[in-house]
C-alpha positions in Angstrom: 78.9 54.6 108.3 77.5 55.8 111.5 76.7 59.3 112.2 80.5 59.8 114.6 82.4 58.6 111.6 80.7 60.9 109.5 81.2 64.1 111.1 85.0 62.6 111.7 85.7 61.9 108.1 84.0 65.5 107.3 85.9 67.2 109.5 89.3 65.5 108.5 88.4 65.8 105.2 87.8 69.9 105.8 90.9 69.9 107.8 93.5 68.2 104.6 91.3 71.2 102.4 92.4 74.0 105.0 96.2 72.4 104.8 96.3 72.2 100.9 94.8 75.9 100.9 97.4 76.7 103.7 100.4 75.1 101.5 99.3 76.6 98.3 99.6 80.4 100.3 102.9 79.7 101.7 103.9 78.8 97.5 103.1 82.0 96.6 105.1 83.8 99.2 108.4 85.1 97.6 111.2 83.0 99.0 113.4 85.8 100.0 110.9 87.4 102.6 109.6 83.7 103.9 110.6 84.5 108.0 111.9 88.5 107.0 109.3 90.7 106.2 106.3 88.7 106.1 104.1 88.3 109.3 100.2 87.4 109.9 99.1 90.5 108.8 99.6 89.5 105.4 96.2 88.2 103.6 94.0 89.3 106.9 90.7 91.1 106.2 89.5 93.8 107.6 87.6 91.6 110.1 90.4 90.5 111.8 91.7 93.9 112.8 88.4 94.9 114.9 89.1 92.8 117.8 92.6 94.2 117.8 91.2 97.7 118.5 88.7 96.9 120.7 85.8 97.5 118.0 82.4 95.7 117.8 82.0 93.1 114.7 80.7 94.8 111.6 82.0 98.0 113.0 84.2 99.1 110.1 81.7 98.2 107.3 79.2 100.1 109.1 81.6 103.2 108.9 82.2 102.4 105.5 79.0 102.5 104.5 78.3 105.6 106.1 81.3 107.2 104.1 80.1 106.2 100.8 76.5 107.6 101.5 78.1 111.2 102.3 80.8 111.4 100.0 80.5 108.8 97.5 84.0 107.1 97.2 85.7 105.5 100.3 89.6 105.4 100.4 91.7 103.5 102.6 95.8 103.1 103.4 97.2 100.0 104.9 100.5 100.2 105.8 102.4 97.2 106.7 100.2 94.8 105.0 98.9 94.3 101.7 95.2 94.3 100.2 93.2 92.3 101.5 91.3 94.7 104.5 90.6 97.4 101.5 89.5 94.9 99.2 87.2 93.0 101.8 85.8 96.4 103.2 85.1 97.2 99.1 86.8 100.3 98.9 89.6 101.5 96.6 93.3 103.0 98.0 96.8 101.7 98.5 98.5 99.3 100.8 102.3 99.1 101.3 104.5 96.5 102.7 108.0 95.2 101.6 106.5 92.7 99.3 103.6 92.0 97.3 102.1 88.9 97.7 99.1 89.3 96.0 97.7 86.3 94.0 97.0 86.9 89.8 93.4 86.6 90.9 93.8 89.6 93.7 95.8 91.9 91.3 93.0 91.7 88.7 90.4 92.8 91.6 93.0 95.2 92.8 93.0 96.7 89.3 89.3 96.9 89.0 88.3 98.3 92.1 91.2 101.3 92.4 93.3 99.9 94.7 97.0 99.4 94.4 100.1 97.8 96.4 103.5 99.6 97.2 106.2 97.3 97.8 108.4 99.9 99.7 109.1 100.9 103.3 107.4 103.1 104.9 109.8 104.2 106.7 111.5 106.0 104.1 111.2 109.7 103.5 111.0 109.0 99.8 107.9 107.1 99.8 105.9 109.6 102.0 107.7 112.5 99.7 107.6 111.2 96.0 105.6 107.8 95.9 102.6 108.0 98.5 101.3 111.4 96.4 101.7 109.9 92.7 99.8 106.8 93.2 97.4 108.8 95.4 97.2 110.8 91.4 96.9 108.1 89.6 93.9 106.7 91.6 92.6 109.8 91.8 92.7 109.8 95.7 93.0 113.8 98.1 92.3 112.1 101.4 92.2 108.7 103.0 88.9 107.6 105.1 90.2 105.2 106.9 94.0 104.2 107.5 95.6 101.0 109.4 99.5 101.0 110.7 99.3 97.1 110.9 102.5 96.4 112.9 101.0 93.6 114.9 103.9 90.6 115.1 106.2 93.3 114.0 106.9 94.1 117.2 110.7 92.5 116.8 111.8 95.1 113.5 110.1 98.2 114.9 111.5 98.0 118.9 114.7 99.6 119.3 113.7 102.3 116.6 112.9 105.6 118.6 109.6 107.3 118.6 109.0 104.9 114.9 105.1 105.5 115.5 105.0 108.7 116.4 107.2 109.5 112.5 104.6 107.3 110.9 101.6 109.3 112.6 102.9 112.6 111.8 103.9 111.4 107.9 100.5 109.8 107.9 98.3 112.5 109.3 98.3 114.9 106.4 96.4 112.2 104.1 93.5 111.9 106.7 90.2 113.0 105.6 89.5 116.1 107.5 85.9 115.5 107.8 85.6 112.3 110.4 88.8 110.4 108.6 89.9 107.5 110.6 93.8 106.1 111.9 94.2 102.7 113.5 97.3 102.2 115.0 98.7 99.3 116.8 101.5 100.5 118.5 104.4 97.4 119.4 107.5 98.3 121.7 105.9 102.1 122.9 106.4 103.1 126.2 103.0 103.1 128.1 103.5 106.6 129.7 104.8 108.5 127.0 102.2 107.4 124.8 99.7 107.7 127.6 100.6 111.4 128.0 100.8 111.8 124.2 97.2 111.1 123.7 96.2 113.5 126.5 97.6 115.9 124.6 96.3 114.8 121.5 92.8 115.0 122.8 93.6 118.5 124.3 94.0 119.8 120.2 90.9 120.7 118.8 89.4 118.6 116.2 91.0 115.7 117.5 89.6 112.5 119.1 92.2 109.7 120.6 90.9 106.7 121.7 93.7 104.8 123.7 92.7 100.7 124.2 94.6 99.1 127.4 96.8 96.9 127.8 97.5 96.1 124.2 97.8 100.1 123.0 95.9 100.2 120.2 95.0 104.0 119.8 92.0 104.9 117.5 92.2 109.2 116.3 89.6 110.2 114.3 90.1 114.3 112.3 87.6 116.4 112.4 87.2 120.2 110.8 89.0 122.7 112.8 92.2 120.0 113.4 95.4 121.2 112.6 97.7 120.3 110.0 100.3 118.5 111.7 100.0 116.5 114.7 101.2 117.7 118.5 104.4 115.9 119.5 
């Protein structure tokens, strides 16, 4: 076999792995959310958010890292997805998205490294009300490091609903750490100026830093002591 037909059988051979892995994914996706409520978030790592807000590689293990050395334990929240980014980034807390679709494999690393998945929406009062604050209890979580509103190829369910990230950012914001704490929201369906004017005012408040990327809007507000408890409108 020459040295083309190698690398061509290797690579074909690497491609029919990819498909079976691919196949065997799309199995374990509930039928009745196949083309509903699941999108590509689903299953990404936290390495695949980075270039969606504008962030160098590494960058979010780097502030991981730096959280654990100053406080010890590192919680995260993932909303619209499920586990994978918090268990990839090593860190315990709770993702939520309309289904789980976690593997028996995942749910048994879930389990050991504090991290849990809330099949609700977050769009409903009762979740930010009743269920966000006992399963923060039972993993023993006061504040979130770092939080992620994944709506990326959501952009078709959350158009049309009015001021949708604005609610989630002002539901959210309580649960920030208040020492440095993290939000990475992509926004889908905003209009530009109003969330152009809503950052200016955001980084008018003391204690808060809003980082606005262009033309994609993916906005970056980190807390810091001295920022208030609810978030300007």
């Amino acid at each position: 076999m020459s040295e083309t037909q190698s690398e061509t059988f290797l690579t074909v051979r690497h491609q029919r792995k990819e498909n079976k892995k691919a196949a065997k994914q799309e199995r374990e996706v509930p039928q009745k959310i196949k083309g509903k409520f699941l999108w590509g978030v689903y299953k990404s790592e936290h390495s695949a958010y980075e270039p969606r807000h504008h962030l160098r590689h590494g960058f979010l293990k780097d502030f991981v890292e730096e959280r654990k050395k100053r406080f010890g334990k590192v919680f995260g929240l993932d909303l619209m997805s499920d586990t994978a980014a918090l268990r990839s980034l090593g860190i315990g807390g709770i993702a939520v998205g309309l289904a789980d679709v976690r593997t028996k494999d995942e749910i048994s690393k879930d389990t050991a490294g504090s991290r849990a998945m809330v099949s609700e929406d977050v769009l409903s009062p009762l979740f930010w009300k009743e269920t966000l604050p006992e399963v923060k209890k039972r993993l023993g979580i006061t504040f979130f490091d770092v939080i992620f509103v994944s709506s990326y190829g959501a952009g078709e369910k959350l158009t049309g609903i009015s001021g949708v990230h604005h609610r989630l950012a002002s539901d959210l914001w309580p649960h920030v750490h208040p020492d440095g704490g993290k939000v990475f929201i992509e926004y889908v369906g905003t209009n530009r100026d109003d969330l152009t004017s809503w950052v200016d005012r955001l980084n008018a408040t003391e204690g808060i830093v809003a980082v606005l990327n262009q033309p994609d809007q993916s906005l970056c507000v980190t807390r810091s002591l001295g920022a208030p408890e609810k978030l300007p409108h």
